[in-house]
Backbone as ProteinMPNN parsed JSONL, in Angstrom:
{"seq_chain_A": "XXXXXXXXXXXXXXXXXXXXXXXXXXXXXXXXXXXXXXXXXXXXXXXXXXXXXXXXXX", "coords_chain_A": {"N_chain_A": [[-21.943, 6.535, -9.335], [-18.888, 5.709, -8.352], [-17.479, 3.304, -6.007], [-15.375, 3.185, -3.036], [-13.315, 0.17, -2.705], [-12.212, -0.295, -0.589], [-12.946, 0.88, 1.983], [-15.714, 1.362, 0.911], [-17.048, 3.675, 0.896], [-18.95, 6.127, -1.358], [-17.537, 7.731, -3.896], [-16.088, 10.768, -5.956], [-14.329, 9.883, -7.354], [-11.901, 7.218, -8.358], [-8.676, 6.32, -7.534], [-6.335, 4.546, -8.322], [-3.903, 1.989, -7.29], [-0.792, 0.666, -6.653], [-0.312, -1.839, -4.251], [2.064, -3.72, -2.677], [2.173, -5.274, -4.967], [0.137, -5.223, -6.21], [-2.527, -4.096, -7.866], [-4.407, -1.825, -7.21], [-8.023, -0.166, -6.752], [-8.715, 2.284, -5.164], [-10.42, 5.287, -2.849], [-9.216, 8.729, -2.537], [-8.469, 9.103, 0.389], [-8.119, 6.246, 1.301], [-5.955, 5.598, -0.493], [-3.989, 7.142, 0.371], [-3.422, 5.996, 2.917], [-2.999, 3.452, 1.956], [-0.927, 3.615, 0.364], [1.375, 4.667, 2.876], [1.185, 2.834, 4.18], [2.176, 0.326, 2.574], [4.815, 1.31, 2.503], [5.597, 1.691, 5.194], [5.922, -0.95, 5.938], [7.369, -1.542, 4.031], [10.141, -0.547, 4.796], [10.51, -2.073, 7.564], [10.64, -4.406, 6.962], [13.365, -4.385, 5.16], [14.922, -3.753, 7.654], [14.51, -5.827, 9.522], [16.113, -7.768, 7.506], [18.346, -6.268, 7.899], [18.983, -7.221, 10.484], [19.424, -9.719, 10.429], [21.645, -10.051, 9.056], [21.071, -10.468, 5.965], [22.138, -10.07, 2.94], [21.392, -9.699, 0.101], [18.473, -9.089, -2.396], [15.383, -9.747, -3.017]], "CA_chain_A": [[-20.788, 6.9, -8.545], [-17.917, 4.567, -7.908], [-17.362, 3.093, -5.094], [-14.137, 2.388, -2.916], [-13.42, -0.863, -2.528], [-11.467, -0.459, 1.03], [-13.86, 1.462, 2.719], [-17.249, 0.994, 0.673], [-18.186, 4.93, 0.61], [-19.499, 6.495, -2.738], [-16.264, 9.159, -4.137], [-16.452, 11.073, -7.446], [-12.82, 9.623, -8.496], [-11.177, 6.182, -7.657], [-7.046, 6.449, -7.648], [-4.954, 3.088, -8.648], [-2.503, 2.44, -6.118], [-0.059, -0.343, -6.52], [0.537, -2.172, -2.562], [2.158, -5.364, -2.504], [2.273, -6.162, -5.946], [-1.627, -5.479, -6.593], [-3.261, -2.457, -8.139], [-6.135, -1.245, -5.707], [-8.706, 1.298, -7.047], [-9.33, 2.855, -3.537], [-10.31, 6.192, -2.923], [-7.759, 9.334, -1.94], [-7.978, 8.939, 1.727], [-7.557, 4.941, 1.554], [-4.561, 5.358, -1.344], [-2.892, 7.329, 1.027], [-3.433, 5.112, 3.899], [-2.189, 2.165, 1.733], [0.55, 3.586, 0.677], [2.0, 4.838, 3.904], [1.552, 1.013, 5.271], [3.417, -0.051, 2.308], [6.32, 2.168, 2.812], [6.152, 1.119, 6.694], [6.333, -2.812, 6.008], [9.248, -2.246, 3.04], [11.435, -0.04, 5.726], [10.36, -2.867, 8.649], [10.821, -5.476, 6.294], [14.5, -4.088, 5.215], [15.629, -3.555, 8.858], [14.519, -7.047, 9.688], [16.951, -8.376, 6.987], [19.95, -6.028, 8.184], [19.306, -7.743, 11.686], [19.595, -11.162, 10.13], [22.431, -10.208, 7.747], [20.722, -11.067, 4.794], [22.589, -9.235, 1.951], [20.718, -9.695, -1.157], [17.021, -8.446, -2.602], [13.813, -10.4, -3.194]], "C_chain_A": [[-19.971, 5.649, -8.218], [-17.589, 4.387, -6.236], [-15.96, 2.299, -4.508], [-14.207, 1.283, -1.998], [-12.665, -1.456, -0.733], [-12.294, -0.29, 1.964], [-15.309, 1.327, 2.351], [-17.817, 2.415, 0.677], [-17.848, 5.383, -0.909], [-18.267, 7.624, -2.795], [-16.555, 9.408, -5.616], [-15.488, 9.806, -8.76], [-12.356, 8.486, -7.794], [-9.836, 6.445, -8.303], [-6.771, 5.074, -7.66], [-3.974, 3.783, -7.982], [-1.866, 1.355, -6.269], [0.426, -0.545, -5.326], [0.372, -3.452, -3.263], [1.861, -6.165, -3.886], [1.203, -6.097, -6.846], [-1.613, -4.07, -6.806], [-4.37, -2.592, -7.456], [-7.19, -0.033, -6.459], [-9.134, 1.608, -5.467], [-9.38, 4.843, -3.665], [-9.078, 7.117, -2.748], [-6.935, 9.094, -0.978], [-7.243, 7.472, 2.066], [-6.09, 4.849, 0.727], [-3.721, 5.841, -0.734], [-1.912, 6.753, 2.335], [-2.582, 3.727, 3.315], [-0.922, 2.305, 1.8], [1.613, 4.293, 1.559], [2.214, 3.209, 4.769], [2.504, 0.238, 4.314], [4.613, 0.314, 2.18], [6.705, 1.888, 4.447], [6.453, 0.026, 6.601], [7.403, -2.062, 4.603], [9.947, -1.712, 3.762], [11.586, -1.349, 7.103], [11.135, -3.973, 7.999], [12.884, -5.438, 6.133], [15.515, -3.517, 6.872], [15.151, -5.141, 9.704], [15.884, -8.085, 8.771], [18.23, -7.664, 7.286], [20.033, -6.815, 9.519], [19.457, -9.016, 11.09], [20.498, -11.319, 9.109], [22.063, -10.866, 6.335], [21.377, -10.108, 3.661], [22.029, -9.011, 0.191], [19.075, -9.247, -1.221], [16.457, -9.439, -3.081], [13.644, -10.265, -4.947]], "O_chain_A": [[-20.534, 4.628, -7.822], [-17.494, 5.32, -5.438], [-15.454, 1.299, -5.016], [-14.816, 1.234, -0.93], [-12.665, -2.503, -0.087], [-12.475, -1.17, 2.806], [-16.141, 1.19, 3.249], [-19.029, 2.499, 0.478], [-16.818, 5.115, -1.527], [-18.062, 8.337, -1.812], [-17.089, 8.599, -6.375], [-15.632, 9.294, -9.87], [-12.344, 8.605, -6.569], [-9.793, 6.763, -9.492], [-7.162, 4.485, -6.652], [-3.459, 4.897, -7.894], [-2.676, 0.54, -5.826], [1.373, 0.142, -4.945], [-0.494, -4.034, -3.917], [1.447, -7.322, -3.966], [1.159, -6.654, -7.943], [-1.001, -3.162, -6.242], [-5.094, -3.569, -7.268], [-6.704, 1.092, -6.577], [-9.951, 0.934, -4.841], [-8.621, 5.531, -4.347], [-7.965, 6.591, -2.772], [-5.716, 8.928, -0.922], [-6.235, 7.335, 2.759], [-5.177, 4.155, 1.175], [-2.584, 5.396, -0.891], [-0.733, 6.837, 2.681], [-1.756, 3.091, 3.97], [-0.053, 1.797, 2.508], [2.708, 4.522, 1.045], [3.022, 2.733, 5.566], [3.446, -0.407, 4.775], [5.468, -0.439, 1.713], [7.86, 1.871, 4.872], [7.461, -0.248, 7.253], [8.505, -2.607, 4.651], [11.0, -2.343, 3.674], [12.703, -1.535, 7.585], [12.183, -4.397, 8.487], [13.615, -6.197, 6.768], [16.628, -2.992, 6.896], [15.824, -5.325, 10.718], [16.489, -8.983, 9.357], [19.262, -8.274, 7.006], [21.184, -7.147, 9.804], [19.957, -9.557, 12.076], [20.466, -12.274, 8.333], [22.775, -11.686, 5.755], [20.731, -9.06, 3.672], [22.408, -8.171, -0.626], [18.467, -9.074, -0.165], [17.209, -10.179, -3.715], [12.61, -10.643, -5.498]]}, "name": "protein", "num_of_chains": 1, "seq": "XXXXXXXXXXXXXXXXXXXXXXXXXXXXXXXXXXXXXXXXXXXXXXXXXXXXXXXXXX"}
């Protein structure tokens, strides 16, 4: 059984999740968890640069 690498419990199926640049095998519950945190830091992230007028992308 594979094991996810976020959490450490035994799942039938590991999901690839691309956060931050990195592919993750993490289970369902953690892939969904990631990627809800990276969709909160790129909206944080992009409302940090409208307060600092930054006009261009990364």
């Amino acid at each position: 059984m594979p094991v996810c690498k976020e959490c450490g419990d035994e799942v039938d199926e590991l999901v690839r999740v691309k956060v931050g640049g990195r592919t993750l095998k993490l289970c369902e519950d953690c892939a969904d968890r990631a990627r809800e945190q990276d969709e909160i830091a790129e909206q944080s992230e992009s409302v940090v640069q409208g307060m600092m007028g930054f006009k261009g992308r990364r």
